[in-house]
N, C-alpha and C positions, 0 to 999 in steps of 0.2 A: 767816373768815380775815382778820387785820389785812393793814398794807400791810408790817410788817417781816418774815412768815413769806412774805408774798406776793414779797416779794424777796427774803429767801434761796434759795429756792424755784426763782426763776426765775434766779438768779446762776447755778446752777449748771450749765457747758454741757460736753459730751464733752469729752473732752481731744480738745485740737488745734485746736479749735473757741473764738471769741471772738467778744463782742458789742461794739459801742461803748456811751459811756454813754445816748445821745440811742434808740439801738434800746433799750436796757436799759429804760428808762424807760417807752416806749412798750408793752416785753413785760410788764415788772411790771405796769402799769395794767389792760391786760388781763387776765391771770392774776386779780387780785384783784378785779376785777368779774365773769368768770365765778364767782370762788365767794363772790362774798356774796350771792348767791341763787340757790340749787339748785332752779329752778325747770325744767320741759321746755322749755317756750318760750325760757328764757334757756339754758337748753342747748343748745338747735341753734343759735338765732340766731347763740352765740360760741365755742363748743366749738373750731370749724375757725379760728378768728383767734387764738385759743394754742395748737394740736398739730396737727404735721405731720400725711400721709396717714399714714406708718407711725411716729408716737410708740409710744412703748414708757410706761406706766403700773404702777407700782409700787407701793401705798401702804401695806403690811404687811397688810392683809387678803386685795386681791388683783393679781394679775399680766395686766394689758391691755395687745393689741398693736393699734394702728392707730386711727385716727380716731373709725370709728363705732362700734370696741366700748367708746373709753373714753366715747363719747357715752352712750349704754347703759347703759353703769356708770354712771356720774353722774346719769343723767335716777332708776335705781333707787334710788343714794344718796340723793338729794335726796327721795323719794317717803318712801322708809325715815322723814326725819329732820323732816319736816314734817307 
């Protein structure tokens, strides 16, 4: 994932809901360091520093709710593509 998919990405916040730019920053870097290497190790180490305990996970394949299944899912993605 580049860093401009990596912040659209993470621009995006519920309605109602706003980030400043200095947090933005800080969630984008994250976001895009978890996924430029879908490893397990890098998956738990940072899974929890970009999604809450109940994130909601969407990505047209599949539909995850909460922390550790989208851990789960990722540690399988990452397994899948390596």
């Amino acid at each position: 994932m580049n860093d401009t998919t990596a912040r659209s990405t993470a621009k995006r916040m519920p309605e109602g809901h706003t980030i400043d730019d200095a947090d933005f920053e800080k969630l984008a870097g994250r976001f895009a360091e978890l996924f430029s290497s879908l490893t397990e190790e890098g998956i738990a180490d940072q899974v929890r520093d970009v999604y809450a305990a109940d994130a909601y996970l969407y990505d047209t394949l599949k539909e995850v709710r909460g922390v550790d299944s989208i851990c789960d899912y990722l540690t399988e993605s990452g397994e899948a593509v390596s």
